[in-house]
C-alpha positions in Angstrom: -107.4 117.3 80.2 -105.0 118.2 82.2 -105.5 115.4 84.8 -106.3 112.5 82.1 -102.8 113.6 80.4 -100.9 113.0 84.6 -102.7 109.8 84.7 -101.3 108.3 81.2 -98.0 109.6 81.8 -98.1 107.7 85.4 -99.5 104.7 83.9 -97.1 104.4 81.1 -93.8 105.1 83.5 -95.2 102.2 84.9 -93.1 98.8 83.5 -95.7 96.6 84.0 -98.1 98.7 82.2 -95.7 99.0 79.5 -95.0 95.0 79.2 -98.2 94.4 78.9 -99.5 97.5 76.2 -95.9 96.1 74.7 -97.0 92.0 74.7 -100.5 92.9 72.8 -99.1 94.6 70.3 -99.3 98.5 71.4 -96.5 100.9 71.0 -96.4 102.3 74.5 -95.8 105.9 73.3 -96.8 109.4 74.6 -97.6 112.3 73.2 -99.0 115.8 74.5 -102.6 116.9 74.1 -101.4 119.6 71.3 -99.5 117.2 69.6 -102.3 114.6 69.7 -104.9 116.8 68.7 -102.7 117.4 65.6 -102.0 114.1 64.9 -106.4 113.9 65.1 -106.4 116.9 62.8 -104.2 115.3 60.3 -106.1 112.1 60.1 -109.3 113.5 59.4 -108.1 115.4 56.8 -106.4 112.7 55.2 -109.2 109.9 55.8 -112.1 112.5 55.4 -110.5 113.2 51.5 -110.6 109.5 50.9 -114.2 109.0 52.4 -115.5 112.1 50.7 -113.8 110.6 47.4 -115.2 107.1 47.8 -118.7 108.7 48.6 
């Protein structure tokens, strides 16, 4: 995980990189592994209620 998280911070200190992510619509953005996995945690628990509710 370690190496994966190196390689997106390199790629996204990279302008060009960034231009591009920026021109298609992505928000260039970086976040660490813990915080990511929360952010995963959160959205399954949110989208999981309203899948569960929608059967």
């Amino acid at each position: 995980m370690a190496k994966l998280a190196a390689a997106l911070d390199d790629a996204l200190n990279d302008p060009a990189v960034r231009e591009q992510l920026a021109s298609s619509g992505a928000d260039p953005s970086r976040m660490s592994p813990a915080d990511f996995r929360a952010l995963i945690a959160s959205e399954l628990e949110i989208y999981g209620a309203i899948v569960a509710e929608m059967n």
